[in-house]
CHARMM internal coordinates of N, CA and C (Angstrom, degrees):
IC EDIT
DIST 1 N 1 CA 1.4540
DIST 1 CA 1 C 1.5231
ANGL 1 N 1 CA 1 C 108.23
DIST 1 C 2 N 1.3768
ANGL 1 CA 1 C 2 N 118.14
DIHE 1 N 1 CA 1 C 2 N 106.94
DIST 2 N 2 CA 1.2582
ANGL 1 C 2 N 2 CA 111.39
DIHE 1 CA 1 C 2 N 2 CA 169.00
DIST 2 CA 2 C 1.6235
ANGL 2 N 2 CA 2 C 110.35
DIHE 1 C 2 N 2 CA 2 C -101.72
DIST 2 C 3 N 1.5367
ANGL 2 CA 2 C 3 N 104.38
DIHE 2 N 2 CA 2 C 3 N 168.69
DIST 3 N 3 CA 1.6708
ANGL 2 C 3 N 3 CA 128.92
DIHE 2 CA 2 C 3 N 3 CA -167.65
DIST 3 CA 3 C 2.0201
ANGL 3 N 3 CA 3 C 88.08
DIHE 2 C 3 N 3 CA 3 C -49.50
DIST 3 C 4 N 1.4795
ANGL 3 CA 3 C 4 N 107.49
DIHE 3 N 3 CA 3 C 4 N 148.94
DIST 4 N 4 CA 0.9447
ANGL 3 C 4 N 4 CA 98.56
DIHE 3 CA 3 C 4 N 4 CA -179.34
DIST 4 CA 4 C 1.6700
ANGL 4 N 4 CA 4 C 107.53
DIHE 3 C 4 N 4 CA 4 C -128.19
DIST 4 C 5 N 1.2562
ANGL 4 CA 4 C 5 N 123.62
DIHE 4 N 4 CA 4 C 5 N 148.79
DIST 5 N 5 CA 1.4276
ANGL 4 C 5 N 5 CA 110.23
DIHE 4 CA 4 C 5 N 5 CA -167.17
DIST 5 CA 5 C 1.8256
ANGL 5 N 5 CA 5 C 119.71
DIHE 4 C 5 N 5 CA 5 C -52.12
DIST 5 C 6 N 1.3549
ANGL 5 CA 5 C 6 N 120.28
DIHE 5 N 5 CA 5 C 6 N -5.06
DIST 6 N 6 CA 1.5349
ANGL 5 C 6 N 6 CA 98.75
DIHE 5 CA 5 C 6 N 6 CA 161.84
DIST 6 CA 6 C 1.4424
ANGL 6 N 6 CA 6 C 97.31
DIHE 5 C 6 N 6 CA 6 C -136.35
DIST 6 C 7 N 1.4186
ANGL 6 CA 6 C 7 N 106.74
DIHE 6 N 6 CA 6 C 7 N 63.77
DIST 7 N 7 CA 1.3518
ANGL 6 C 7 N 7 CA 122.78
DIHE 6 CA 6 C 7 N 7 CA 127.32
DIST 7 CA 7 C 1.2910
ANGL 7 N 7 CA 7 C 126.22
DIHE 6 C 7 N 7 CA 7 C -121.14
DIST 7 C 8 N 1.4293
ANGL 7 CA 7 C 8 N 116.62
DIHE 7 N 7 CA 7 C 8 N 53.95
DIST 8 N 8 CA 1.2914
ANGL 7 C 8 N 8 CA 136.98
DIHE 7 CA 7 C 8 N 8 CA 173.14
DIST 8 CA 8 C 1.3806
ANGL 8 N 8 CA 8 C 133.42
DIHE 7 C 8 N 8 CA 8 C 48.27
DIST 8 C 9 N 1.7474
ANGL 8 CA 8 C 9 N 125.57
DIHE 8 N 8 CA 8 C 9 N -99.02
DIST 9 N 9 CA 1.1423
ANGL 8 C 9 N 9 CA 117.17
DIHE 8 CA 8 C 9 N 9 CA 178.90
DIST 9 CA 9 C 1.5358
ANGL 9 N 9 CA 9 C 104.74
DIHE 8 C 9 N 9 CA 9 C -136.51
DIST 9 C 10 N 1.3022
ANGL 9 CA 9 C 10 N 108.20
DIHE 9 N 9 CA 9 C 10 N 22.95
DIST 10 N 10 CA 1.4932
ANGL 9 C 10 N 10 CA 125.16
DIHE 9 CA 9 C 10 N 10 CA 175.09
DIST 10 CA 10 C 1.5292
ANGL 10 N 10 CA 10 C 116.71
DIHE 9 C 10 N 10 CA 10 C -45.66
DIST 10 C 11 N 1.2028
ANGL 10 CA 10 C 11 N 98.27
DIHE 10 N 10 CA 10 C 11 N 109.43
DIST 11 N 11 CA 1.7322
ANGL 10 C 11 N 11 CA 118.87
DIHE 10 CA 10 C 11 N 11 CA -175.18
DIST 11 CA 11 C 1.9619
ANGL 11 N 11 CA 11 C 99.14
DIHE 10 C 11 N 11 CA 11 C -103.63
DIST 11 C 12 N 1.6687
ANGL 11 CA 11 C 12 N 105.90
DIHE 11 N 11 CA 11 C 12 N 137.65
DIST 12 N 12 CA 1.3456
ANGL 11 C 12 N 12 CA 112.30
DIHE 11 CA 11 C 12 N 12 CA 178.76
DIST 12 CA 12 C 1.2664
ANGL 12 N 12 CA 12 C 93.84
DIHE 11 C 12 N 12 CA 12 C -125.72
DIST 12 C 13 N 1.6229
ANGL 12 CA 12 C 13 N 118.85
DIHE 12 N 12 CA 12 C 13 N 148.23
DIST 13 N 13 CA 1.2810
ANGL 12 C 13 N 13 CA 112.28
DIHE 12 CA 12 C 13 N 13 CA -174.16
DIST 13 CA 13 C 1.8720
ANGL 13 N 13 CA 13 C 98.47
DIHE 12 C 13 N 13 CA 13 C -153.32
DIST 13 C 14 N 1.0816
ANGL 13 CA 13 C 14 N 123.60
DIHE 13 N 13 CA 13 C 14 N 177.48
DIST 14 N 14 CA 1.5562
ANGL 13 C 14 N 14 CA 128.05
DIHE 13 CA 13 C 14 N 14 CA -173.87
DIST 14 CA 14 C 1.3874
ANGL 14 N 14 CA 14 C 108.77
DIHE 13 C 14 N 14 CA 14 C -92.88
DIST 14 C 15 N 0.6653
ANGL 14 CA 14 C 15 N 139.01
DIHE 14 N 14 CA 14 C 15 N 120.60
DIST 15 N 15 CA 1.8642
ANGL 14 C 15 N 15 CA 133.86
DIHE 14 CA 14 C 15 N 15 CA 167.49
DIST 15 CA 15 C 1.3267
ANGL 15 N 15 CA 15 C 99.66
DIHE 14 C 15 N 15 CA 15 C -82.26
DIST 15 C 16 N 1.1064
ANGL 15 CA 15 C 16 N 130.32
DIHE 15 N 15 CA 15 C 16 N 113.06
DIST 16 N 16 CA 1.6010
ANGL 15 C 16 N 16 CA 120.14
DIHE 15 CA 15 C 16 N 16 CA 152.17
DIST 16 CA 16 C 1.0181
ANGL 16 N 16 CA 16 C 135.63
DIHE 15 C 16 N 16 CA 16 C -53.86
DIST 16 C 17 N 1.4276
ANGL 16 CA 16 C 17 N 118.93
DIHE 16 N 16 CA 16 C 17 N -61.37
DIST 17 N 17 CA 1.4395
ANGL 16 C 17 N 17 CA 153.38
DIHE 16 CA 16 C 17 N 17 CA 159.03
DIST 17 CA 17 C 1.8735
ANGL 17 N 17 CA 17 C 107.64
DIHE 16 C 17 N 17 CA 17 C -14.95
DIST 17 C 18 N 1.5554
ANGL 17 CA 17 C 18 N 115.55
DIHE 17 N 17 CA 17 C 18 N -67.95
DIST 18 N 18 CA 1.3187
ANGL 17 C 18 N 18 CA 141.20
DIHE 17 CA 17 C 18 N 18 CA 179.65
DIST 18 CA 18 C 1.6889
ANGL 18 N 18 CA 18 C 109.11
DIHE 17 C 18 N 18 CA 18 C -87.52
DIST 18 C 19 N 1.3270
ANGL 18 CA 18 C 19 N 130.66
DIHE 18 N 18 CA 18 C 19 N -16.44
DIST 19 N 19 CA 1.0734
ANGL 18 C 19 N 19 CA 143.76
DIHE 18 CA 18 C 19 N 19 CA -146.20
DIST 19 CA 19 C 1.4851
ANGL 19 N 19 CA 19 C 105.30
DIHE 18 C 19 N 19 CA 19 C 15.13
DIST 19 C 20 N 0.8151
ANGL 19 CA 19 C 20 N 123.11
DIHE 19 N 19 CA 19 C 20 N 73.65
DIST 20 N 20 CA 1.6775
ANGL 19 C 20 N 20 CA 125.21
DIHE 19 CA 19 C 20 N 20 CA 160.32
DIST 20 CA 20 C 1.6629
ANGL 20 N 20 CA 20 C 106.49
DIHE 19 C 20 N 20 CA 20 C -128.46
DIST 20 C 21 N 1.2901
ANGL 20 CA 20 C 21 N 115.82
DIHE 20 N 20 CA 20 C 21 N 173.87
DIST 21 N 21 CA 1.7766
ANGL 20 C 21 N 21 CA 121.79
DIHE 20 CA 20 C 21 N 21 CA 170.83
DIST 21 CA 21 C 1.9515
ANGL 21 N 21 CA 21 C 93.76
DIHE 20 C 21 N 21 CA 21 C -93.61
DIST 21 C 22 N 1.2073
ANGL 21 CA 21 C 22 N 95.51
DIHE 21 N 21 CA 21 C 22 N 154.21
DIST 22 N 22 CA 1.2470
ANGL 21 C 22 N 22 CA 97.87
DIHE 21 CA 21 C 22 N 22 CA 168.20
DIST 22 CA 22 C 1.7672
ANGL 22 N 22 CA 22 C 112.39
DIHE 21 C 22 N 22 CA 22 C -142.51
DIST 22 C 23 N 1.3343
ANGL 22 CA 22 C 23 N 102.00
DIHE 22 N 22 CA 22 C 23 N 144.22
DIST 23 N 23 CA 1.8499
ANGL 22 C 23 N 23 CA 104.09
DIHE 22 CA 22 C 23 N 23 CA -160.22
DIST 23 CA 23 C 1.4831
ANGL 23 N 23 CA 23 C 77.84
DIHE 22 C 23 N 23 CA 23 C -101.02
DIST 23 C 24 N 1.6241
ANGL 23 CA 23 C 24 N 110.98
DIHE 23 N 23 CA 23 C 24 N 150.04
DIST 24 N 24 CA 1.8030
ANGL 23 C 24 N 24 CA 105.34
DIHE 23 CA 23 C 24 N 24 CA 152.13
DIST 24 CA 24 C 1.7235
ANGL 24 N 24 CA 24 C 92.06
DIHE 23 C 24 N 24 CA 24 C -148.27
DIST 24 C 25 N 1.2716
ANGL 24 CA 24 C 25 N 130.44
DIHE 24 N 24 CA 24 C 25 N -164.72
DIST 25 N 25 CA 1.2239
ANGL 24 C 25 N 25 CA 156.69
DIHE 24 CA 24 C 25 N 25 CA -179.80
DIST 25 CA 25 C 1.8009
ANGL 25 N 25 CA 25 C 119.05
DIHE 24 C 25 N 25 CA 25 C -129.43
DIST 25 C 26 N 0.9834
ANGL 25 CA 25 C 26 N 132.39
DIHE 25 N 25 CA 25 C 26 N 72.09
DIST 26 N 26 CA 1.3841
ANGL 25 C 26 N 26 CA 101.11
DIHE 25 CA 25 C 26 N 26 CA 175.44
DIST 26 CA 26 C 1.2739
ANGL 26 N 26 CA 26 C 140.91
DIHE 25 C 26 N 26 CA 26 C -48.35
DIST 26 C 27 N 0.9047
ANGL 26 CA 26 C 27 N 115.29
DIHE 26 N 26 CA 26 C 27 N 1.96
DIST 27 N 27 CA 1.5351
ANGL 26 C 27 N 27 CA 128.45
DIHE 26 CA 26 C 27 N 27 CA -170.46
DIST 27 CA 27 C 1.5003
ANGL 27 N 27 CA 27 C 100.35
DIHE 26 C 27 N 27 CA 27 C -89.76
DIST 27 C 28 N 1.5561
ANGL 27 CA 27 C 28 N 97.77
DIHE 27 N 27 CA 27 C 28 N -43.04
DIST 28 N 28 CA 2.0879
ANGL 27 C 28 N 28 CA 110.18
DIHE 27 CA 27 C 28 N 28 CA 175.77
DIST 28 CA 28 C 0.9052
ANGL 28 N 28 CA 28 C 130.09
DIHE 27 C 28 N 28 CA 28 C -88.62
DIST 28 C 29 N 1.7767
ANGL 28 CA 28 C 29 N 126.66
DIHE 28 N 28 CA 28 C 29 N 68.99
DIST 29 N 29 CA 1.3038
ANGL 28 C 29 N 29 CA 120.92
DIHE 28 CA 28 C 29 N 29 CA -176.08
DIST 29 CA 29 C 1.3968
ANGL 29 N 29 CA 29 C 134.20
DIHE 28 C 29 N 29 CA 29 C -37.99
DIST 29 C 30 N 1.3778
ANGL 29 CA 29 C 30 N 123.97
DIHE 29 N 29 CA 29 C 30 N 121.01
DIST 30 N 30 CA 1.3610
ANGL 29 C 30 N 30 CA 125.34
DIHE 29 CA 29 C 30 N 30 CA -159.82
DIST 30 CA 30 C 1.9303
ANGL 30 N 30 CA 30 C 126.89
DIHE 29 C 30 N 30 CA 30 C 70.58
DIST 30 C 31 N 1.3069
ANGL 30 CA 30 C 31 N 102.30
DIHE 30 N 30 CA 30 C 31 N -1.62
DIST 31 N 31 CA 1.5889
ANGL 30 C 31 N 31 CA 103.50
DIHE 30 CA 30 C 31 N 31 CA -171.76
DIST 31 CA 31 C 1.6747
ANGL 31 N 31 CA 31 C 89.78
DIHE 30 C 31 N 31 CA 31 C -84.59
DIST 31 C 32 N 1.3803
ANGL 31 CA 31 C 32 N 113.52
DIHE 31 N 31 CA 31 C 32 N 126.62
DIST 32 N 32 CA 1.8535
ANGL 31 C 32 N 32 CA 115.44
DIHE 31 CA 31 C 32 N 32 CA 179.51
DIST 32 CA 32 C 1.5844
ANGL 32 N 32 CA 32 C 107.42
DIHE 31 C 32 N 32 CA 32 C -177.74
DIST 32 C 33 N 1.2170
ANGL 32 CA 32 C 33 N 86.00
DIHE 32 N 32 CA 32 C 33 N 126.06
DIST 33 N 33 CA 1.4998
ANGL 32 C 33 N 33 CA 104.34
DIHE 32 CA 32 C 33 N 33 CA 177.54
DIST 33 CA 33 C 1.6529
ANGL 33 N 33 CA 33 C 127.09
DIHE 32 C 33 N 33 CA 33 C -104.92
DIST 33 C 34 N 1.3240
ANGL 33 CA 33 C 34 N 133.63
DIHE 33 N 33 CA 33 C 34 N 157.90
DIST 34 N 34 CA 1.2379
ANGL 33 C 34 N 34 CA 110.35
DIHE 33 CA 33 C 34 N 34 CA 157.51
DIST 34 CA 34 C 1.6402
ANGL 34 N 34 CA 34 C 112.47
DIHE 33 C 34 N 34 CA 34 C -142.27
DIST 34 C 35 N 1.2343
ANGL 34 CA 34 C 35 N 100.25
DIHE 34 N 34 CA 34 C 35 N 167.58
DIST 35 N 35 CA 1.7310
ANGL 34 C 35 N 35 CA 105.75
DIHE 34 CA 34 C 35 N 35 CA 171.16
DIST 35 CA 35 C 1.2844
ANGL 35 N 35 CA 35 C 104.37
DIHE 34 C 35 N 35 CA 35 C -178.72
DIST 35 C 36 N 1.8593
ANGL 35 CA 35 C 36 N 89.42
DIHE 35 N 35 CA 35 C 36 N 161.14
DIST 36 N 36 CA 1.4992
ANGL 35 C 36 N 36 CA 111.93
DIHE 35 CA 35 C 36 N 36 CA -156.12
DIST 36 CA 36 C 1.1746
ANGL 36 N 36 CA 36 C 109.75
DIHE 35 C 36 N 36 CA 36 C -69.49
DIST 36 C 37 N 1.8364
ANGL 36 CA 36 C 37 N 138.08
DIHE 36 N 36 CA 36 C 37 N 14.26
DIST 37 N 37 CA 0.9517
ANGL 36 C 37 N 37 CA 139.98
DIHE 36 CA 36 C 37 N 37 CA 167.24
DIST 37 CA 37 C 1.5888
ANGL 37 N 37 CA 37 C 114.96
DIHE 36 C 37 N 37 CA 37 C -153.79
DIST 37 C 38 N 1.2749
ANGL 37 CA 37 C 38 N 117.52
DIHE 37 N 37 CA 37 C 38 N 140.57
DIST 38 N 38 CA 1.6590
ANGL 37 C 38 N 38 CA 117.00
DIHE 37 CA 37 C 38 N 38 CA -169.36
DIST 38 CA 38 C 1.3872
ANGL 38 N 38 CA 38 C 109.36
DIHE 37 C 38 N 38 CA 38 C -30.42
DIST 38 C 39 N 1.4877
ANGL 38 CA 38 C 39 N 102.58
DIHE 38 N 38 CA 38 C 39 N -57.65
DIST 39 N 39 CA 1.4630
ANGL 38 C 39 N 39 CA 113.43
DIHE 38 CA 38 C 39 N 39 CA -166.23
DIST 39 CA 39 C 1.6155
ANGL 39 N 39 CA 39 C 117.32
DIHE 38 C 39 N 39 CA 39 C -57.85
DIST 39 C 40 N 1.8456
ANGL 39 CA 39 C 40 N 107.10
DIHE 39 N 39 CA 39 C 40 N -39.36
DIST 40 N 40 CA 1.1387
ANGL 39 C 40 N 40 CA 118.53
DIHE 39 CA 39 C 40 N 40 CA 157.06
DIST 40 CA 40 C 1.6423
ANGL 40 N 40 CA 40 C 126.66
DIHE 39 C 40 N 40 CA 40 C -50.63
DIST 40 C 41 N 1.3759
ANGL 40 CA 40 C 41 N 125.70
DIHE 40 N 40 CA 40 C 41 N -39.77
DIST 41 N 41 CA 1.3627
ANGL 40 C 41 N 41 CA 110.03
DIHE 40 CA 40 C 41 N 41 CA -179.89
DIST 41 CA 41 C 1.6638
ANGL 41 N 41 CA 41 C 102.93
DIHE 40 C 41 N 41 CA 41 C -81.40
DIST 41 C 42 N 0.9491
ANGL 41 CA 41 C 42 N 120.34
DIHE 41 N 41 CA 41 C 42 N -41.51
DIST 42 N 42 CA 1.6498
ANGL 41 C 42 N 42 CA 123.52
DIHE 41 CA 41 C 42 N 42 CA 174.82
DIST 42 CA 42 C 1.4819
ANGL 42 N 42 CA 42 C 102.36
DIHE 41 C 42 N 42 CA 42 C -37.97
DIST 42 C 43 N 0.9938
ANGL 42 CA 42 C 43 N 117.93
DIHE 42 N 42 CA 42 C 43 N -42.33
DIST 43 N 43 CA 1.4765
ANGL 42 C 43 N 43 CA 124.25
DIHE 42 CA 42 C 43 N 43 CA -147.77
DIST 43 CA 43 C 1.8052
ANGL 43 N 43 CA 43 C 87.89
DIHE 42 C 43 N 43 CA 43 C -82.12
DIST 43 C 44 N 1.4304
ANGL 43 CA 43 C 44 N 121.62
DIHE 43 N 43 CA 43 C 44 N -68.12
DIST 44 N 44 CA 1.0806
ANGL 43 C 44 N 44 CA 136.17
DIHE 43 CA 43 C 44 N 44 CA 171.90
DIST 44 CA 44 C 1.9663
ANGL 44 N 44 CA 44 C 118.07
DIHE 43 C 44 N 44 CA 44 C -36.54
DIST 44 C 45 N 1.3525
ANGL 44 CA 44 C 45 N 94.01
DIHE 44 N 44 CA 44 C 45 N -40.12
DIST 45 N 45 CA 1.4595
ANGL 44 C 45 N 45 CA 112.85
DIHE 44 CA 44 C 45 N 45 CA -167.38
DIST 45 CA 45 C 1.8405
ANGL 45 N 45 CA 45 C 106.22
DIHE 44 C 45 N 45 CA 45 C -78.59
DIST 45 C 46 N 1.4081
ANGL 45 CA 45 C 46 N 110.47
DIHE 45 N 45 CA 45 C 46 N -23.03
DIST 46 N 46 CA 1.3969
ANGL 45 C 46 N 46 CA 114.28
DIHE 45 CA 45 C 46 N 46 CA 177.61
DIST 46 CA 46 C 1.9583
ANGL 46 N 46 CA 46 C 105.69
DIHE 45 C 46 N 46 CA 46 C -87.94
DIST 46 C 47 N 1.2165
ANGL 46 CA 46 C 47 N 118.58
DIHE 46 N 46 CA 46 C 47 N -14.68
DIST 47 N 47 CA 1.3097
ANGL 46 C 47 N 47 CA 124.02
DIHE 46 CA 46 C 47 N 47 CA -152.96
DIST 47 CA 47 C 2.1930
ANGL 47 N 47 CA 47 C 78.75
DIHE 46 C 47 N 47 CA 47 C -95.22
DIST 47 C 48 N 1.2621
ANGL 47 CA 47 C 48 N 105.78
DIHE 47 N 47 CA 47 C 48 N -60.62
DIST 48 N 48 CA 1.7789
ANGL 47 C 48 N 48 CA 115.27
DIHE 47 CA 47 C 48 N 48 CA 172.93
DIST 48 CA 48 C 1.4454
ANGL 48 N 48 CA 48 C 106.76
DIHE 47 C 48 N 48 CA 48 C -49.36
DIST 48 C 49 N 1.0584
ANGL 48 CA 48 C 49 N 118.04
DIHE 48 N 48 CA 48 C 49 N -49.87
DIST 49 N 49 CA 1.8175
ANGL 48 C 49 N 49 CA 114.87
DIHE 48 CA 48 C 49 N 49 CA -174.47
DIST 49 CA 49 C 1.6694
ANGL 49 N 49 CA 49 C 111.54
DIHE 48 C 49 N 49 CA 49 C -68.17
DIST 49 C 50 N 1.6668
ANGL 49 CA 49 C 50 N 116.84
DIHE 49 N 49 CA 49 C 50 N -22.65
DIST 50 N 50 CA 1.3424
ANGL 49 C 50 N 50 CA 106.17
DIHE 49 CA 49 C 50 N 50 CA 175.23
DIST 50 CA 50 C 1.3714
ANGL 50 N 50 CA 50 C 117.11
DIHE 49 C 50 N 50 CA 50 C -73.30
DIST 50 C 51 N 1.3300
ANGL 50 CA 50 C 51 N 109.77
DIHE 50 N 50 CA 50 C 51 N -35.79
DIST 51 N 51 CA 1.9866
ANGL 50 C 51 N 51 CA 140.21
DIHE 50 CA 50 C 51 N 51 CA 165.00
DIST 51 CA 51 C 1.3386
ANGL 51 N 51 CA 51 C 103.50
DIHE 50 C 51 N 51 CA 51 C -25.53
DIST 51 C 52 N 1.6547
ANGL 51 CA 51 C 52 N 104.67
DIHE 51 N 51 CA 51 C 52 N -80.54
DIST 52 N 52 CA 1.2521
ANGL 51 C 52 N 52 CA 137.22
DIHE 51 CA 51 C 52 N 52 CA -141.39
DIST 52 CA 52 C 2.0147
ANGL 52 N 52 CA 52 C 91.92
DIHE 51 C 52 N 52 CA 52 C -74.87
DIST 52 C 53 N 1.2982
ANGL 52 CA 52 C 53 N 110.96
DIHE 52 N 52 CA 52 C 53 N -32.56
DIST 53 N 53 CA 1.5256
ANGL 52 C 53 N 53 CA 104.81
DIHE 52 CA 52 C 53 N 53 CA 176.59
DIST 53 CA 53 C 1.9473
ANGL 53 N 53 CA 53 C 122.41
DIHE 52 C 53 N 53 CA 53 C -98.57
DIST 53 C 54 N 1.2388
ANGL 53 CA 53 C 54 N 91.31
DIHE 53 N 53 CA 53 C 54 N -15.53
DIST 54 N 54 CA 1.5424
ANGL 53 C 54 N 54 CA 90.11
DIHE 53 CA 53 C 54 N 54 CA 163.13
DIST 54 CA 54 C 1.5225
ANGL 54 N 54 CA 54 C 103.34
DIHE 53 C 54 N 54 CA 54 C -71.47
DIST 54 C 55 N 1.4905
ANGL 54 CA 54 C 55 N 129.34
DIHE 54 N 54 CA 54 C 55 N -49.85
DIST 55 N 55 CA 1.3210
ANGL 54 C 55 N 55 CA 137.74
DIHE 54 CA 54 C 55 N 55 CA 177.26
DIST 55 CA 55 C 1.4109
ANGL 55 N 55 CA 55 C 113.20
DIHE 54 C 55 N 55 CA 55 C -36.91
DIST 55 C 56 N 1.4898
ANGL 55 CA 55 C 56 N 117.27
DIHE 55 N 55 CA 55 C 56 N -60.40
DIST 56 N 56 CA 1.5566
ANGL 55 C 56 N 56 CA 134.34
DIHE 55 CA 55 C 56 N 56 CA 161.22
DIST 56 CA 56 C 1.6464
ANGL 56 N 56 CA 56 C 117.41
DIHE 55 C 56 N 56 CA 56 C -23.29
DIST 56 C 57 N 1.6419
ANGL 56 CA 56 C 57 N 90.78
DIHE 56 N 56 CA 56 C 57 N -51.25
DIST 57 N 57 CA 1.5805
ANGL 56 C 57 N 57 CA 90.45
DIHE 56 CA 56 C 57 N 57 CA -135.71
DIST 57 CA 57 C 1.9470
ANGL 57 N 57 CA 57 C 74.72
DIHE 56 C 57 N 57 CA 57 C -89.94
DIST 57 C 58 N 1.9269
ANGL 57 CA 57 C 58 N 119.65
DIHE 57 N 57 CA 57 C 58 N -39.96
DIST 58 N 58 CA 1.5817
ANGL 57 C 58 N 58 CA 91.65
DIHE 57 CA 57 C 58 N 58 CA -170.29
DIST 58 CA 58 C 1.8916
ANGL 58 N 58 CA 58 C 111.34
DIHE 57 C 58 N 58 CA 58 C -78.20
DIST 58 C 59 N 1.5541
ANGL 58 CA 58 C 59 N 127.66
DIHE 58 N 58 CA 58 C 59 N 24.93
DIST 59 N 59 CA 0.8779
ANGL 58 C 59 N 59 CA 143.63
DIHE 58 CA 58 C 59 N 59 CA -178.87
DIST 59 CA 59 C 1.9555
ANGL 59 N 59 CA 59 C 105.33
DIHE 58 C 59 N 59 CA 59 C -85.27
DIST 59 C 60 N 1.4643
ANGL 59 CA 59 C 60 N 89.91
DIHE 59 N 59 CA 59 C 60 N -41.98
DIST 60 N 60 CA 1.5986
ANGL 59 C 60 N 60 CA 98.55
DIHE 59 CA 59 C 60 N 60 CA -160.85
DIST 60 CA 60 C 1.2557
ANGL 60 N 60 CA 60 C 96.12
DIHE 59 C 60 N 60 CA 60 C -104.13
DIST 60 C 61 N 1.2471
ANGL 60 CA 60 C 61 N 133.03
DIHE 60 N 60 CA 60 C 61 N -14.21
DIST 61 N 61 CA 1.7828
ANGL 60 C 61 N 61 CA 129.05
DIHE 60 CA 60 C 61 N 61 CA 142.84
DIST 61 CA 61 C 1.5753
ANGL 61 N 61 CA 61 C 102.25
DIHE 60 C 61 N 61 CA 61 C -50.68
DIST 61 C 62 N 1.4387
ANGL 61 CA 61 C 62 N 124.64
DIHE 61 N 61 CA 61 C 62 N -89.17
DIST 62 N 62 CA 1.0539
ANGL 61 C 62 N 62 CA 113.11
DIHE 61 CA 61 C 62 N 62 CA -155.55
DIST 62 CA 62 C 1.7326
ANGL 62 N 62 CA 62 C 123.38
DIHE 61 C 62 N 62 CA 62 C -45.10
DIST 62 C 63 N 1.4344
ANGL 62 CA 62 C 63 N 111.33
DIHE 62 N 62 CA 62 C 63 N -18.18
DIST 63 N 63 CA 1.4775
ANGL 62 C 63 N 63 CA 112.41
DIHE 62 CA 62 C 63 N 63 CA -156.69
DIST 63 CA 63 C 1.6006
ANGL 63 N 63 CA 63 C 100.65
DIHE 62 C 63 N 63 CA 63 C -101.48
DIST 63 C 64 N 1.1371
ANGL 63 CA 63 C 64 N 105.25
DIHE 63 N 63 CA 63 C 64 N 2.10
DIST 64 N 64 CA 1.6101
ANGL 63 C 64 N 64 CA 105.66
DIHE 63 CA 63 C 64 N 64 CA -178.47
DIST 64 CA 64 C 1.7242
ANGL 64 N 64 CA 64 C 114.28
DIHE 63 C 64 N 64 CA 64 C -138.86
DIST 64 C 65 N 1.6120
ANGL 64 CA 64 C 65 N 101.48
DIHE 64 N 64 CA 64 C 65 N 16.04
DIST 65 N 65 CA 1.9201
ANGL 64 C 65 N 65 CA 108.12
DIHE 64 CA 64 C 65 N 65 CA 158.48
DIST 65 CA 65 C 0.7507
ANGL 65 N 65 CA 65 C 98.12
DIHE 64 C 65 N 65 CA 65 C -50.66
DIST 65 C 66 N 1.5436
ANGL 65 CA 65 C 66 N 137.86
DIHE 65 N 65 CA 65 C 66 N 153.30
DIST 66 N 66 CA 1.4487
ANGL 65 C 66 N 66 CA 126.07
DIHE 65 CA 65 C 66 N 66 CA 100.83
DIST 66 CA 66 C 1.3161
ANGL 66 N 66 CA 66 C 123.72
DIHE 65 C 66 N 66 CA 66 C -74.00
DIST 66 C 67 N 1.6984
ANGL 66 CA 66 C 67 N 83.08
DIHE 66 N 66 CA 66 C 67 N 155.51
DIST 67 N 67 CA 1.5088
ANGL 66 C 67 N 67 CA 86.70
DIHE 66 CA 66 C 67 N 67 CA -174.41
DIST 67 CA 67 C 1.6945
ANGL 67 N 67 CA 67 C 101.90
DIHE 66 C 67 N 67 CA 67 C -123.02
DIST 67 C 68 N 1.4748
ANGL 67 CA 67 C 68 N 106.24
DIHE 67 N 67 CA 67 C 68 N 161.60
DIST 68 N 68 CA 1.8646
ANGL 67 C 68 N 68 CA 115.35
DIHE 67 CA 67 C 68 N 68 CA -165.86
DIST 68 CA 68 C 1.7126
ANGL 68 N 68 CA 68 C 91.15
DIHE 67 C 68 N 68 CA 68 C -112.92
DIST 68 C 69 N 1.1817
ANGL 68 CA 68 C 69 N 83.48
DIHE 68 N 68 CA 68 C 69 N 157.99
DIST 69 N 69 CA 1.5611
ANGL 68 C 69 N 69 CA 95.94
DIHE 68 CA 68 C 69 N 69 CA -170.38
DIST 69 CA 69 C 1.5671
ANGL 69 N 69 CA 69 C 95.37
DIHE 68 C 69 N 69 CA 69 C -117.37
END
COOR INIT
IC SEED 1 N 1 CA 1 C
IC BUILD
């Protein structure tokens, strides 16, 4: 499974250290996945990016209500 054009700018790379692949976004601070195979962190990394932007988006609702007194 490779990155697919609207999955943005999703970079997969090798960890040595952990030996796993790990998917991230730069664009998504902190959104990153990993697994023991490319296809695996991709796979993982699309399931975190749906998370990580509902999180965003009811983050940037709450912080920009107004509220009436």
């Amino acid at each position: 499974m490779e990155p697919e054009p609207e999955d943005g700018n999703v970079i997969v790379v090798w960890n040595e250290e952990d030996s796993v692949f790990v998917a991230s976004d730069p664009e998504l601070e902190g959104c990153v996945a990993h697994g023991v195979s490319k296809e695996k962190a991709l796979s993982e990394f699309k399931l975190v990016r749906k998370d990580w932007l509902e999180i965003q988006d009811d983050r940037s609702r709450r912080r920009f209500t107004p509220t009436f007194e």
